[in-house]
SETIBA-150554 format. One record per atom (N, C-alpha, C): residue in one letter; atom name; x, y, z. Coordinates in steps of 0.02 Angstrom, whole numbers, plus 50000, padded with zeros to 5 digits. Atoms other than C-alpha are relative to their C-alpha. Layout:
<atoms>
A|CA|X|Y|Z
...
</atoms>
This chain:
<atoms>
X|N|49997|49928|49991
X|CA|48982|49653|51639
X|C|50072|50021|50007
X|N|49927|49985|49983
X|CA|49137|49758|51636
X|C|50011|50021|50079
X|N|49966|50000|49935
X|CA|49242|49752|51783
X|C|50059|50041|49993
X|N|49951|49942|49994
X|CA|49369|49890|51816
X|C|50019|50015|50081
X|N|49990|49979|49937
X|CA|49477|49940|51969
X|C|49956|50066|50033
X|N|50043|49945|49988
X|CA|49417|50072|52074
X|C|50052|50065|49994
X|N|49987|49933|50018
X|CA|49453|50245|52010
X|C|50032|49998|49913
X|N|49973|50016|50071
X|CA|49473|50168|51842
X|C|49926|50014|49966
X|N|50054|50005|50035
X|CA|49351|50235|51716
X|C|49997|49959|49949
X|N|49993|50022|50041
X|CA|49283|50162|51582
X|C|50032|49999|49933
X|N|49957|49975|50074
X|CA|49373|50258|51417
X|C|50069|49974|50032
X|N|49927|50041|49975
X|CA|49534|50219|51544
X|C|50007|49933|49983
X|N|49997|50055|49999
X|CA|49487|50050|51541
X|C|50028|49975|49936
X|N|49984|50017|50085
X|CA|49470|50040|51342
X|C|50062|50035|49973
X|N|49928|49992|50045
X|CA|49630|50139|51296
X|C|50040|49973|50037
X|N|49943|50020|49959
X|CA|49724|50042|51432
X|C|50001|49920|49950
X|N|50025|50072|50036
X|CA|49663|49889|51306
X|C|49993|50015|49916
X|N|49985|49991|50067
X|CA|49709|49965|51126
X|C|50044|49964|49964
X|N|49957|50028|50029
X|CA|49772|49861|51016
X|C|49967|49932|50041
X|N|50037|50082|49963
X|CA|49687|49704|51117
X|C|49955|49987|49964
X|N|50053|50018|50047
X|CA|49576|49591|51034
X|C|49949|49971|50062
X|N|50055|50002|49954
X|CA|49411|49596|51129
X|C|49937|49962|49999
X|N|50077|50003|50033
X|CA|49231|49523|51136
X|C|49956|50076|50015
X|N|50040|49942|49991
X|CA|49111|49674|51140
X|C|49922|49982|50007
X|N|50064|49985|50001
X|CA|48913|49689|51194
X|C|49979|50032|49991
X|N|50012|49937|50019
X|CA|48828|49806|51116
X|C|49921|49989|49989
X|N|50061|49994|50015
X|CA|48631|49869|51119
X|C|49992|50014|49929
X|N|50009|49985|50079
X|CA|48661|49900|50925
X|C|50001|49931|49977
X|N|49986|50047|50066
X|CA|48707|49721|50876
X|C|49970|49934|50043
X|N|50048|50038|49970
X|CA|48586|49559|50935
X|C|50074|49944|50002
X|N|49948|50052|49987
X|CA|48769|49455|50925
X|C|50072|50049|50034
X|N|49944|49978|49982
X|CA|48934|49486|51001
X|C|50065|50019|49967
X|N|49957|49985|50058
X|CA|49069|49578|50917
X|C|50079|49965|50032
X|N|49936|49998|50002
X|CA|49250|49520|50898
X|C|50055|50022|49969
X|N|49962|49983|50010
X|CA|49396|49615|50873
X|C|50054|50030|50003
X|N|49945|49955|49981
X|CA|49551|49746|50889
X|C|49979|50049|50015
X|N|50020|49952|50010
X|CA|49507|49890|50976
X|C|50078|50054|49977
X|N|49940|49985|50025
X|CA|49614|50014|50863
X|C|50007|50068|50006
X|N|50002|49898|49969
X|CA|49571|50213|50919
X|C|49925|50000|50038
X|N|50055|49975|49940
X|CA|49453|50283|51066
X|C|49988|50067|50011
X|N|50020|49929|49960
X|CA|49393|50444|51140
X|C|49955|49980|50039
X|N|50049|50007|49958
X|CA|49261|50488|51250
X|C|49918|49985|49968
X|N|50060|49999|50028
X|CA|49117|50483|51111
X|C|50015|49911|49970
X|N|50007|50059|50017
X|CA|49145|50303|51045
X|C|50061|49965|49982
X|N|49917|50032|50026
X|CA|49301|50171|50980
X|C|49985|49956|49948
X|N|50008|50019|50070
X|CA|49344|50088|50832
X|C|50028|49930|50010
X|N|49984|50054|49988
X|CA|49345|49921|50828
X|C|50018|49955|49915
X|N|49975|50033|50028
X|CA|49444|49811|50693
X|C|49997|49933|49971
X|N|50015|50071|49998
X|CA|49375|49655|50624
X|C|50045|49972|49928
X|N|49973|50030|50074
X|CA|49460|49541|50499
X|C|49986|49909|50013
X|N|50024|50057|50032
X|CA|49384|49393|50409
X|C|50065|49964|49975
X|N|49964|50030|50058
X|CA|49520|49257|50362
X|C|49992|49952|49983
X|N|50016|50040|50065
X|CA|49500|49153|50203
X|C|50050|49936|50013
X|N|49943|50033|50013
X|CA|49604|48990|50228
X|C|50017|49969|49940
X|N|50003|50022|50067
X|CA|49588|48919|50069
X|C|50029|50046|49961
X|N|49928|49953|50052
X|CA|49677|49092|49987
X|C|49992|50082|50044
X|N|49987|49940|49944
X|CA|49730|49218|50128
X|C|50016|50065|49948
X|N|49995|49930|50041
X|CA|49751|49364|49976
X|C|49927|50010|50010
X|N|50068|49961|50033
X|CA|49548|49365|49981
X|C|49982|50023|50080
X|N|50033|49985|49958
X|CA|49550|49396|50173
X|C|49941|50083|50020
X|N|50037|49950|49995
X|CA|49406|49533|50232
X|C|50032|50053|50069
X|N|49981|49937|49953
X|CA|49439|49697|50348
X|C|49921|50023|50011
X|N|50059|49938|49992
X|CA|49311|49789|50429
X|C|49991|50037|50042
X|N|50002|49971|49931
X|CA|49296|49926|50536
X|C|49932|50027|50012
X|N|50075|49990|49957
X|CA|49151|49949|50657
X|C|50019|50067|50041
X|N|49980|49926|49939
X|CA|49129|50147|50757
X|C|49942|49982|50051
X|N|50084|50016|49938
X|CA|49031|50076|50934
X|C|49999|50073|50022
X|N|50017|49978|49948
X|CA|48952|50212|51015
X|C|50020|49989|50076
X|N|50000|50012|49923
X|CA|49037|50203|51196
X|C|49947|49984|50049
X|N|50083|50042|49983
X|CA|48849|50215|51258
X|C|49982|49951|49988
X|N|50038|50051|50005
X|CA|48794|50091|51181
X|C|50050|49925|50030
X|N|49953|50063|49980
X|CA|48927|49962|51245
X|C|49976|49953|50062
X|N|50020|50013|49935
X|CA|48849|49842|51377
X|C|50035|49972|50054
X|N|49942|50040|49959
X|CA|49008|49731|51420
X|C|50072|50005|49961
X|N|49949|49982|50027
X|CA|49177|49746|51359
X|C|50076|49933|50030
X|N|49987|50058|49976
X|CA|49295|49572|51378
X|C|50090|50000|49965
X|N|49930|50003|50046
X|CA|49497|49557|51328
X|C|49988|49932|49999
X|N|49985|50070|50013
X|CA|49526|49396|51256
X|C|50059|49980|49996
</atoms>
């Protein structure tokens, strides 16, 4: 579960952690997400994933995911 000081909200929490590469829990996805969170507000944040290819790093993948803030159950810097 996320852990935060006291008088620290949660959107505080996540833009104090932009640009961090995170695990995420989410009631939308039955696995755990990993990636950069890369913009926030109060309605949801954008999280940053990239696939890399070692065998030929030109074919690596990008992807961006928009969580619902609601739906977030734990939130983890790595």
């Amino acid at each position: 579960m996320l852990k935060t000081k006291k008088n620290l909200s949660f959107q505080e929490f996540v833009k104090n952690h932009l640009n961090d590469y995170v695990e995420i829990e989410s009631y939308l996805s039955s696995s755990k997400l990993y990636g950069t969170i890369s913009e926030c507000d109060n309605i949801s944040l954008t999280l940053k994933i990239t696939y890399h290819d070692e065998e030929n790093p030109r074919y690596n993948e990008r992807e961006t995911l928009y969580i619902p803030m609601n739906s977030i159950k734990s939130i983890k810097k790595l």
